[in-house]
TORMIMAR-823417 format. One record per atom (N, C-alpha, C): atom name; z, y, x; residue number from 1. Coordinates in nm, 2 decimals. Layout:
# TORMIMAR-823417
<rec><atom>CA</atom><up>Z</up><north>Y</north><east>X</east><n>NUM</n></rec>
...
***
This chain:
# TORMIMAR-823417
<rec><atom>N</atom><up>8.39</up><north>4.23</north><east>-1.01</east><n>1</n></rec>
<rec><atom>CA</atom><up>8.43</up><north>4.27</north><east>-0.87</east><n>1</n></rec>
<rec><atom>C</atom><up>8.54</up><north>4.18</north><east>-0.83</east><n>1</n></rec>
<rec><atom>N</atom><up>8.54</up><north>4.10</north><east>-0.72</east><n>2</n></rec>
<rec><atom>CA</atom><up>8.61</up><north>4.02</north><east>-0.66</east><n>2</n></rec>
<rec><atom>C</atom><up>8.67</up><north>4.05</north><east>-0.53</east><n>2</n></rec>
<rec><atom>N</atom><up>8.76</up><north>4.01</north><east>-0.49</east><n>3</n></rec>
<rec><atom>CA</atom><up>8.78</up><north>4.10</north><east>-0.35</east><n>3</n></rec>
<rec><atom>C</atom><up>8.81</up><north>4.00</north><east>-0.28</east><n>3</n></rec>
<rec><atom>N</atom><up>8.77</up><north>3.99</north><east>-0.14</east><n>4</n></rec>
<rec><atom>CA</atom><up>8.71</up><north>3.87</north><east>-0.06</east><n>4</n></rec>
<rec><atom>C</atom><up>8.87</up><north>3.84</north><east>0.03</east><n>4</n></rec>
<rec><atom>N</atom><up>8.82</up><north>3.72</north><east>0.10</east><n>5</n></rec>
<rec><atom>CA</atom><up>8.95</up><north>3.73</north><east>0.18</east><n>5</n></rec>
<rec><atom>C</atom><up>8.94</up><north>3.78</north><east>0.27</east><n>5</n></rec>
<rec><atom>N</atom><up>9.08</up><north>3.81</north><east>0.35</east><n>6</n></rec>
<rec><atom>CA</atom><up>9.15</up><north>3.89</north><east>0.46</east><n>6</n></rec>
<rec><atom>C</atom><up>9.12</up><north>3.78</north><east>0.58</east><n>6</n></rec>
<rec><atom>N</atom><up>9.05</up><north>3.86</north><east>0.68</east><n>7</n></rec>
<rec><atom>CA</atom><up>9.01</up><north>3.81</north><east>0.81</east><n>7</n></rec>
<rec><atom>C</atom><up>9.15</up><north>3.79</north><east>0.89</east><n>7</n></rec>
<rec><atom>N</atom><up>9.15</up><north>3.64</north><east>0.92</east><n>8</n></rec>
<rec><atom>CA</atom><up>9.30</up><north>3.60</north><east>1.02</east><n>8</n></rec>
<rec><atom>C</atom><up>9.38</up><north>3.73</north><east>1.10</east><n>8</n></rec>
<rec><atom>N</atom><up>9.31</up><north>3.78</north><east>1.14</east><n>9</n></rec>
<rec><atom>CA</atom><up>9.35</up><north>3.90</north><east>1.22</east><n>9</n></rec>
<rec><atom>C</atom><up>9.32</up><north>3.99</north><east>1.18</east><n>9</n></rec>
<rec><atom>N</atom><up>9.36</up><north>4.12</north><east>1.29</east><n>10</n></rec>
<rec><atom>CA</atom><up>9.36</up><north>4.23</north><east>1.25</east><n>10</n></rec>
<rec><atom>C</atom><up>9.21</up><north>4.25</north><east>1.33</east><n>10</n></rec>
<rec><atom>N</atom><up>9.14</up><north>4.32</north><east>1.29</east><n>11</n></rec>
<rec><atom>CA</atom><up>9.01</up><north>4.39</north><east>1.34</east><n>11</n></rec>
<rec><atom>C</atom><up>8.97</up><north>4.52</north><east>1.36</east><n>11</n></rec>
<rec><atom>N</atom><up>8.88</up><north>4.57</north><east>1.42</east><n>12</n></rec>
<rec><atom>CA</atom><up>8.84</up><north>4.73</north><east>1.48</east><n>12</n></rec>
<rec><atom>C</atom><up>8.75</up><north>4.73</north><east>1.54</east><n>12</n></rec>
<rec><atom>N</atom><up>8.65</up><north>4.79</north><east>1.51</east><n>13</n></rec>
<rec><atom>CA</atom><up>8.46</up><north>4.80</north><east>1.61</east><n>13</n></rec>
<rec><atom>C</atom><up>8.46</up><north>4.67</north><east>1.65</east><n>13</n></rec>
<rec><atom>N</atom><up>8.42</up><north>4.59</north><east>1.52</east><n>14</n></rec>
<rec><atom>CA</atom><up>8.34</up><north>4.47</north><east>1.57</east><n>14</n></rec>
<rec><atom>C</atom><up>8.26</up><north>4.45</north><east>1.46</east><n>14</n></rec>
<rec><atom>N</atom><up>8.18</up><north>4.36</north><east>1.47</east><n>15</n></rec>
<rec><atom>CA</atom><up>8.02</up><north>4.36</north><east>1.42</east><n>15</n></rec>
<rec><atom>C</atom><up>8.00</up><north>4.23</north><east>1.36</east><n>15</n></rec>
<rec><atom>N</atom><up>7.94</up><north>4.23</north><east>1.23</east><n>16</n></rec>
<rec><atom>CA</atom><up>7.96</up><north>4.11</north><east>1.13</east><n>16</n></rec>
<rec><atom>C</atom><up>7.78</up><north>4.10</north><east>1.13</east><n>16</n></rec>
<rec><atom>N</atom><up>7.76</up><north>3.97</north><east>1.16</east><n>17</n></rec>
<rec><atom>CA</atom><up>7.61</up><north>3.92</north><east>1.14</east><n>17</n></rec>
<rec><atom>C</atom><up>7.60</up><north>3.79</north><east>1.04</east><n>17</n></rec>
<rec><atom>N</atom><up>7.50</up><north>3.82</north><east>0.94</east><n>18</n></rec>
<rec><atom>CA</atom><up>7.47</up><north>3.67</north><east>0.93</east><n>18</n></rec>
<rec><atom>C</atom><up>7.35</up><north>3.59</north><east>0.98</east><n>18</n></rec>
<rec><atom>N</atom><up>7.36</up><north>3.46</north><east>0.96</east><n>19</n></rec>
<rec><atom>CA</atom><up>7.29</up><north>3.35</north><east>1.01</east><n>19</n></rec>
<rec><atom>C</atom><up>7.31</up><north>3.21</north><east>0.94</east><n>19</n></rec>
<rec><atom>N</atom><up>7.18</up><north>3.17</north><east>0.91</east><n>20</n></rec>
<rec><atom>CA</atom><up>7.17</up><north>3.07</north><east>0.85</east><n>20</n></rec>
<rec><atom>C</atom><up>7.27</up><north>3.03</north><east>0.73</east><n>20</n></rec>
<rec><atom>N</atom><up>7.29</up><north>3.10</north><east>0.65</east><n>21</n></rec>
<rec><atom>CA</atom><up>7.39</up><north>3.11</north><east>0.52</east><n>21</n></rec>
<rec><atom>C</atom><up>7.54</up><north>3.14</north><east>0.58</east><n>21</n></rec>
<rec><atom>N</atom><up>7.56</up><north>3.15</north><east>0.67</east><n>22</n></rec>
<rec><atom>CA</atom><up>7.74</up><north>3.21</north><east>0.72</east><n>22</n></rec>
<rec><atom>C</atom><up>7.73</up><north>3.37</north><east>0.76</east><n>22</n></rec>
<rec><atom>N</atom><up>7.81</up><north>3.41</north><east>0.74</east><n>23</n></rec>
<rec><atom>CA</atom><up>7.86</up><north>3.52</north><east>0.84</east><n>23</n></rec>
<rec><atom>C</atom><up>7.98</up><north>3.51</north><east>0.98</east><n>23</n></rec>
<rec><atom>N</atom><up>7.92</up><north>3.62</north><east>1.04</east><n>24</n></rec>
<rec><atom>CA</atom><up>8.01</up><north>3.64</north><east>1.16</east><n>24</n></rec>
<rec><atom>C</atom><up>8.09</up><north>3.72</north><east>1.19</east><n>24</n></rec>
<rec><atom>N</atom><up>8.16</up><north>3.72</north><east>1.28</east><n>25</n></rec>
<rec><atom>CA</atom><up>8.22</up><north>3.83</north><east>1.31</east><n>25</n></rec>
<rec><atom>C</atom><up>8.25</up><north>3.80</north><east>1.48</east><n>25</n></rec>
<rec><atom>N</atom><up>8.21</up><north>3.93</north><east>1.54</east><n>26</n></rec>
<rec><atom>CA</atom><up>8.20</up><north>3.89</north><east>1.68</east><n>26</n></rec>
<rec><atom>C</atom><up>8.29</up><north>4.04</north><east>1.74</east><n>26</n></rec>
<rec><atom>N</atom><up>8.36</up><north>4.06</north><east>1.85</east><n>27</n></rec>
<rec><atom>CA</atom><up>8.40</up><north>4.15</north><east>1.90</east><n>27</n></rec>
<rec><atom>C</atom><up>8.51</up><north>4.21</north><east>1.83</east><n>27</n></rec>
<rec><atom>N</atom><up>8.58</up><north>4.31</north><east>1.90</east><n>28</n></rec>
<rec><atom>CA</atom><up>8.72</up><north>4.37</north><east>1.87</east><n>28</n></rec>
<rec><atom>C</atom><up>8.77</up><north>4.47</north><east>1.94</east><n>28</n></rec>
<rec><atom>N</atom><up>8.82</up><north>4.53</north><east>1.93</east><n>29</n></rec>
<rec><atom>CA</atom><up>8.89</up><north>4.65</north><east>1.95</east><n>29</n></rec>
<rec><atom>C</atom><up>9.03</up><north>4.64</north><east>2.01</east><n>29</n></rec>
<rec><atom>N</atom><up>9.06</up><north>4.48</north><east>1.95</east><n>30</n></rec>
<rec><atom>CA</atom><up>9.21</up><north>4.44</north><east>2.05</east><n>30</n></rec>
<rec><atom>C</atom><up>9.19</up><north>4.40</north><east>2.11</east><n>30</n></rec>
<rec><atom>N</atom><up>9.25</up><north>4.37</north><east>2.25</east><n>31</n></rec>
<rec><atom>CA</atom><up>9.17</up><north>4.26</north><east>2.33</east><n>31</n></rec>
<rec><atom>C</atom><up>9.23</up><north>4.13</north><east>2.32</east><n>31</n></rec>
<rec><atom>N</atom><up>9.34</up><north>4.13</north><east>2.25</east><n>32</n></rec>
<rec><atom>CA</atom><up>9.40</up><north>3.96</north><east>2.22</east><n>32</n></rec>
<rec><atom>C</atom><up>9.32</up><north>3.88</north><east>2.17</east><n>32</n></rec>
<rec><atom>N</atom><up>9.24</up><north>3.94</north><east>2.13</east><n>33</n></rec>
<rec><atom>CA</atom><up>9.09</up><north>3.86</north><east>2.07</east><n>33</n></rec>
<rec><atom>C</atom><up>8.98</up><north>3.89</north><east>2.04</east><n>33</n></rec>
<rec><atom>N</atom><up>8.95</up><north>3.97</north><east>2.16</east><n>34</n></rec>
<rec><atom>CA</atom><up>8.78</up><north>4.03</north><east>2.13</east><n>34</n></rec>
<rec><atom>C</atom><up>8.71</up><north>3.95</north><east>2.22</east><n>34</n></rec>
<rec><atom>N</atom><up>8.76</up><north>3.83</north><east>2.24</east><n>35</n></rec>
<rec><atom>CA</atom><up>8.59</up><north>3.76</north><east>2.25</east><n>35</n></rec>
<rec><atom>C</atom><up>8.61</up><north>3.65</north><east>2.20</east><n>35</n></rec>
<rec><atom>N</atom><up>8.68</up><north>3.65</north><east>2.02</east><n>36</n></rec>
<rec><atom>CA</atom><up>8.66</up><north>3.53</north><east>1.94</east><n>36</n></rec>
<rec><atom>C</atom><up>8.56</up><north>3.54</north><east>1.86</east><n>36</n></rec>
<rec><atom>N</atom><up>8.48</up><north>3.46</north><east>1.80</east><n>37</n></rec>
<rec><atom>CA</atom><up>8.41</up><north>3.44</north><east>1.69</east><n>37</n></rec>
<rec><atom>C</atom><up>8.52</up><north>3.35</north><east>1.55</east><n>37</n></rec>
<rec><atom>N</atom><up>8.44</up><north>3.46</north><east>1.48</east><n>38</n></rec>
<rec><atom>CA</atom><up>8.50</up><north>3.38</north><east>1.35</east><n>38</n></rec>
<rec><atom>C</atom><up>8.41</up><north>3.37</north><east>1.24</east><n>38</n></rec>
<rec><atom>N</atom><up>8.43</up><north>3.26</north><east>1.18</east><n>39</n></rec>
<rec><atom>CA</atom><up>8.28</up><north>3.25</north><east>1.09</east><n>39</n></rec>
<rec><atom>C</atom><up>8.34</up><north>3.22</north><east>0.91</east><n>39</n></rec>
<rec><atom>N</atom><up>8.25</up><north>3.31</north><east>0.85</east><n>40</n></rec>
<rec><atom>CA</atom><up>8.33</up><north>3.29</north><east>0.65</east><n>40</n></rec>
<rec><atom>C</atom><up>8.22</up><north>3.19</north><east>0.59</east><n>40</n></rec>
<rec><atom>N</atom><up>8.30</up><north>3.10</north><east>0.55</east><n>41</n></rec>
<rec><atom>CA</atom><up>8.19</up><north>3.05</north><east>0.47</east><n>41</n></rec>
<rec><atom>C</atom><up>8.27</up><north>2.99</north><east>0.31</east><n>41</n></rec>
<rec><atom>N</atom><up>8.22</up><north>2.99</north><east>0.23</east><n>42</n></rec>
<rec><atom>CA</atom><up>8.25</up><north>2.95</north><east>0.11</east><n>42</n></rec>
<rec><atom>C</atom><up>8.19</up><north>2.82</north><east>0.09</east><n>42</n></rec>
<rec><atom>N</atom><up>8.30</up><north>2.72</north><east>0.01</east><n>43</n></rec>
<rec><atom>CA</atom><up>8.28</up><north>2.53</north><east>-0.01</east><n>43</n></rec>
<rec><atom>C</atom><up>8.29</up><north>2.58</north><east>-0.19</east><n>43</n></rec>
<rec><atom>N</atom><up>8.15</up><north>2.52</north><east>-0.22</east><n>44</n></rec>
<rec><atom>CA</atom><up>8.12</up><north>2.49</north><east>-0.38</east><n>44</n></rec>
<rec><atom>C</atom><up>8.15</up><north>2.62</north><east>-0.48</east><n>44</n></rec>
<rec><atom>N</atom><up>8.21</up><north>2.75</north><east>-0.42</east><n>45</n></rec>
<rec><atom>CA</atom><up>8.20</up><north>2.81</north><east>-0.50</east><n>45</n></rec>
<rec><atom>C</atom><up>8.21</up><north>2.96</north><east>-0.46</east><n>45</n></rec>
<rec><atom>N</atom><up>8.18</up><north>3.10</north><east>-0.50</east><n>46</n></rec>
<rec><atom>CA</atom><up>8.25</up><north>3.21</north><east>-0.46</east><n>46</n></rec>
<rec><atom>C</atom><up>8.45</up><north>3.23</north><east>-0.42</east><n>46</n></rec>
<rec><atom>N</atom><up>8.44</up><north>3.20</north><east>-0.55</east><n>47</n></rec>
<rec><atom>CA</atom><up>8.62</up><north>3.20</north><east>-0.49</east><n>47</n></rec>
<rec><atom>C</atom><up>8.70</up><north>3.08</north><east>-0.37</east><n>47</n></rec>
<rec><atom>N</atom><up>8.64</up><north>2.97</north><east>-0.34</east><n>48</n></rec>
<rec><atom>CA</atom><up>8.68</up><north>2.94</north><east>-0.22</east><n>48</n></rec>
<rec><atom>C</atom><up>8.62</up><north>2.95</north><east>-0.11</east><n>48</n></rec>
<rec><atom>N</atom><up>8.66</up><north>3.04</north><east>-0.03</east><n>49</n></rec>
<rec><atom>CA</atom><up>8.56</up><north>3.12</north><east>0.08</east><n>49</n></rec>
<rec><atom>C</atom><up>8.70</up><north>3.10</north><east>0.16</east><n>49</n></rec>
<rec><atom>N</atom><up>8.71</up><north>3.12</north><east>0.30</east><n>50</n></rec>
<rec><atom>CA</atom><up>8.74</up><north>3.12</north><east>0.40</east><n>50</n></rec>
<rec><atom>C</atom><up>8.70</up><north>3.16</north><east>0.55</east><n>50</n></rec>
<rec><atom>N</atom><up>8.76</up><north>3.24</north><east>0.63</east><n>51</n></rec>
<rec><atom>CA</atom><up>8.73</up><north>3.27</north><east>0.81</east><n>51</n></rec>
<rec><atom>C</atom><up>8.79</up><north>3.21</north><east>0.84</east><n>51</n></rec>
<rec><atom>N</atom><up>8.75</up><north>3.10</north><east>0.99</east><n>52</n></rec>
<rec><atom>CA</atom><up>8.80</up><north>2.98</north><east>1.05</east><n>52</n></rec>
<rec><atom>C</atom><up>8.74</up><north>3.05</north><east>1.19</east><n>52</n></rec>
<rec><atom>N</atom><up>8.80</up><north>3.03</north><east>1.31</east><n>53</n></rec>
<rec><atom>CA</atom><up>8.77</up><north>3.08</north><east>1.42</east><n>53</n></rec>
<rec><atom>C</atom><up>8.71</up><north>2.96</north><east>1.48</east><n>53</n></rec>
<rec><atom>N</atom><up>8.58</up><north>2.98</north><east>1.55</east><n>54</n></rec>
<rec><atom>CA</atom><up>8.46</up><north>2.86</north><east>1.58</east><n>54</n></rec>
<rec><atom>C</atom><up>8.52</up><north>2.86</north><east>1.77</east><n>54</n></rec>
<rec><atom>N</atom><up>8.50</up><north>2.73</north><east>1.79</east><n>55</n></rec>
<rec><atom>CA</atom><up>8.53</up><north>2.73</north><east>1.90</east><n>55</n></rec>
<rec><atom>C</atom><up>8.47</up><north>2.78</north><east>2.02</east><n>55</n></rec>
<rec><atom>N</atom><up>8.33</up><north>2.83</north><east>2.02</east><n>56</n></rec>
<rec><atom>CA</atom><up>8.26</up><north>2.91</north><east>2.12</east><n>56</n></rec>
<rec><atom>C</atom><up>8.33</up><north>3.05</north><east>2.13</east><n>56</n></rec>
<rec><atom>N</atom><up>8.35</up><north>3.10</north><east>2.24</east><n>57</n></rec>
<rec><atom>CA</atom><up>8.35</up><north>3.25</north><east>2.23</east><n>57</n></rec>
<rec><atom>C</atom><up>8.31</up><north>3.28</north><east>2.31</east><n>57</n></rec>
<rec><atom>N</atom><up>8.31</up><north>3.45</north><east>2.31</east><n>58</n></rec>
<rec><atom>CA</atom><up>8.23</up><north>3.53</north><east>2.43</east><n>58</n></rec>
<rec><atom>C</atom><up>8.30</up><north>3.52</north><east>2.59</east><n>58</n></rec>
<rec><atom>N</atom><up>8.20</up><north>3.56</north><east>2.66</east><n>59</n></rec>
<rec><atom>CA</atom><up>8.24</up><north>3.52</north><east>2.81</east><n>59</n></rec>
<rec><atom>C</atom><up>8.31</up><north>3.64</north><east>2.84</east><n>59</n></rec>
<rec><atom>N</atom><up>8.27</up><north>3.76</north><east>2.78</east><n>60</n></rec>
<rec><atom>CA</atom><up>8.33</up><north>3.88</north><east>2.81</east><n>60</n></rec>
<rec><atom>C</atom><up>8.39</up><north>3.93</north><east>2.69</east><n>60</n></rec>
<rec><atom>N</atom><up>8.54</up><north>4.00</north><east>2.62</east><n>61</n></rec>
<rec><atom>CA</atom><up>8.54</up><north>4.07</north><east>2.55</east><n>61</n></rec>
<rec><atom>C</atom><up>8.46</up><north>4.18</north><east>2.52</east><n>61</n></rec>
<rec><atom>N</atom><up>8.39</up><north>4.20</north><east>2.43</east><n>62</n></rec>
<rec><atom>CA</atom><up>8.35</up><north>4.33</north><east>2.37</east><n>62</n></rec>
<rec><atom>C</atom><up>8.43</up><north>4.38</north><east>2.22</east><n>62</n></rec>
<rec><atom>N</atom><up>8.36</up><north>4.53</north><east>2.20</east><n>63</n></rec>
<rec><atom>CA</atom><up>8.37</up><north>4.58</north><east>2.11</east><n>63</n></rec>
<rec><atom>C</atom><up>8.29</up><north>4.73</north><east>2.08</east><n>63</n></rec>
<rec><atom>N</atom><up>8.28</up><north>4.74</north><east>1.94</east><n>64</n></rec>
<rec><atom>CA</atom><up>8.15</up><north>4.82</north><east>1.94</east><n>64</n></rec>
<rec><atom>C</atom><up>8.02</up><north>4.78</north><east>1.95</east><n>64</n></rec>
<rec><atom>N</atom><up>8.04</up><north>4.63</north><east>1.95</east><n>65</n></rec>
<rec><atom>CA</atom><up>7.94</up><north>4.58</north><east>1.99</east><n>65</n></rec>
<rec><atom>C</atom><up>7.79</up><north>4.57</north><east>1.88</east><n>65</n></rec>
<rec><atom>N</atom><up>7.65</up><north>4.52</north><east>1.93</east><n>66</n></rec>
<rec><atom>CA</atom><up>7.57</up><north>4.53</north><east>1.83</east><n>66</n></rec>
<rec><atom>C</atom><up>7.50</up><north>4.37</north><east>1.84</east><n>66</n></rec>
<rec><atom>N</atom><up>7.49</up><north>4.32</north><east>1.72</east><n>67</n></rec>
<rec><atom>CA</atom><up>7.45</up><north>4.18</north><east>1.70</east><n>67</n></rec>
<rec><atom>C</atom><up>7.36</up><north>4.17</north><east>1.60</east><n>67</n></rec>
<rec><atom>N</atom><up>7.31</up><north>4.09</north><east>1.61</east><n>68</n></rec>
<rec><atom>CA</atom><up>7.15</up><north>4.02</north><east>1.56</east><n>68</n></rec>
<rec><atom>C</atom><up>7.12</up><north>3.87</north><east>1.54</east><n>68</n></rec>
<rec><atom>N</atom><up>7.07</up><north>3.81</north><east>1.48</east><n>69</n></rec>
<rec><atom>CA</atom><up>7.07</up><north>3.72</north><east>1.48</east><n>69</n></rec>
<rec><atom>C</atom><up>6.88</up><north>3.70</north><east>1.53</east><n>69</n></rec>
<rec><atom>N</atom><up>6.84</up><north>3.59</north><east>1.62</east><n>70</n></rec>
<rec><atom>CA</atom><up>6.71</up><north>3.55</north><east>1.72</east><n>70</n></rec>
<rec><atom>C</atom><up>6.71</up><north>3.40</north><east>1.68</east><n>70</n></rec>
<rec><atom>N</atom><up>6.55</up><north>3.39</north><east>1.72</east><n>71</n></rec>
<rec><atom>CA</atom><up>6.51</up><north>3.25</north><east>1.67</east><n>71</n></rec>
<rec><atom>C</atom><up>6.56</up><north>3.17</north><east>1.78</east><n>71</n></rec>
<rec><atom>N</atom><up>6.57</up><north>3.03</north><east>1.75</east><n>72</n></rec>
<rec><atom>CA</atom><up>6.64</up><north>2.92</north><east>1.85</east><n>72</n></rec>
<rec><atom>C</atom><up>6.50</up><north>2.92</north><east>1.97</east><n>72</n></rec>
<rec><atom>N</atom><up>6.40</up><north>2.94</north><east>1.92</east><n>73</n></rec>
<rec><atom>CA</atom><up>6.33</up><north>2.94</north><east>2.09</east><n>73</n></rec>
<rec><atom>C</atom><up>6.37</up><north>3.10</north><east>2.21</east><n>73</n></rec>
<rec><atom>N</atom><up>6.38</up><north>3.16</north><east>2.10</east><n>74</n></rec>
<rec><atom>CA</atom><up>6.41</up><north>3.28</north><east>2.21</east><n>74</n></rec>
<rec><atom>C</atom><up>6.57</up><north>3.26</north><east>2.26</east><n>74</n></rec>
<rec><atom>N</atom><up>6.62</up><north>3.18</north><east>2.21</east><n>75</n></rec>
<rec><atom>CA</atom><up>6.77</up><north>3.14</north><east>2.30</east><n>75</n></rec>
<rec><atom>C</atom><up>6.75</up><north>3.05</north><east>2.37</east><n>75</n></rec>
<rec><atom>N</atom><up>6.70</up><north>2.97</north><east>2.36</east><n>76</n></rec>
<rec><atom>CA</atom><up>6.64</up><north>2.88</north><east>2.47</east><n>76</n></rec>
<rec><atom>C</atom><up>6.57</up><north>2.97</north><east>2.59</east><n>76</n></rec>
<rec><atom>N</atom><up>6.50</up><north>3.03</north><east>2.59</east><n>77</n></rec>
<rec><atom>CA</atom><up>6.45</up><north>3.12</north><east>2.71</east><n>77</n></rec>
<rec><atom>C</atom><up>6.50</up><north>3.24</north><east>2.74</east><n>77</n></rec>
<rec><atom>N</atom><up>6.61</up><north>3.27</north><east>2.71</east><n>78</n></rec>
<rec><atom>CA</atom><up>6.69</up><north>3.35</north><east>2.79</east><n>78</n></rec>
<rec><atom>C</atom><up>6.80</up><north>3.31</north><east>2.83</east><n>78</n></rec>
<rec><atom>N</atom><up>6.90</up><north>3.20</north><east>2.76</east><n>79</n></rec>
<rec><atom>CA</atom><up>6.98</up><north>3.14</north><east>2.79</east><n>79</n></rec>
<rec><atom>C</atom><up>6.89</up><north>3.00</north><east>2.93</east><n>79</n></rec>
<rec><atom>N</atom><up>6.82</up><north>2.96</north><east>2.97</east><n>80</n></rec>
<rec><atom>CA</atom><up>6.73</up><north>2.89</north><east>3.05</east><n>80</n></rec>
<rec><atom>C</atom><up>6.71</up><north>2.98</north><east>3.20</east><n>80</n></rec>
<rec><atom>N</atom><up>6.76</up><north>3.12</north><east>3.19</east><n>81</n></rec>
<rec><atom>CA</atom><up>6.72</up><north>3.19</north><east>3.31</east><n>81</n></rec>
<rec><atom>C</atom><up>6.86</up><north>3.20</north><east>3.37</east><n>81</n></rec>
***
């Protein structure tokens, strides 16, 4: 049992997805930062893992929110309308 690291901030009803070997974390409960994304990813091993905050964020704060990860064509045709 290993105990992972602590997400830069503090967090509340937000929703962790993964994708393509990362996880996410999207939305918040505070609003000082509920429309950042932050993404964990681990370099060469379990114990060095890290959350780095990605520079895209949401246009709108949420929280409570529900996330999923969609194929790159179905983002192309709904992000296209």
């Amino acid at each position: 049992f290993i105990l992972g690291v602590d997400l830069p901030v503090n967090f509340e009803r937000h929703e962790i997805v993964a994708s393509k070997g990362n996880i996410y974390t999207i939305g918040n409960a505070y609003s000082s930062n509920n429309k950042d994304i932050y993404k964990f990813e681990c370099t060469n091993s379990i114990t060095a893992c890290s959350w780095t905050k990605i520079t895209t964020q949401l246009q709108y704060g949420r929280r409570n929110t529900v996330a999923m990860t969609i194929t790159d064509t179905l983002a192309d045709t709904l992000c296209s309308n």
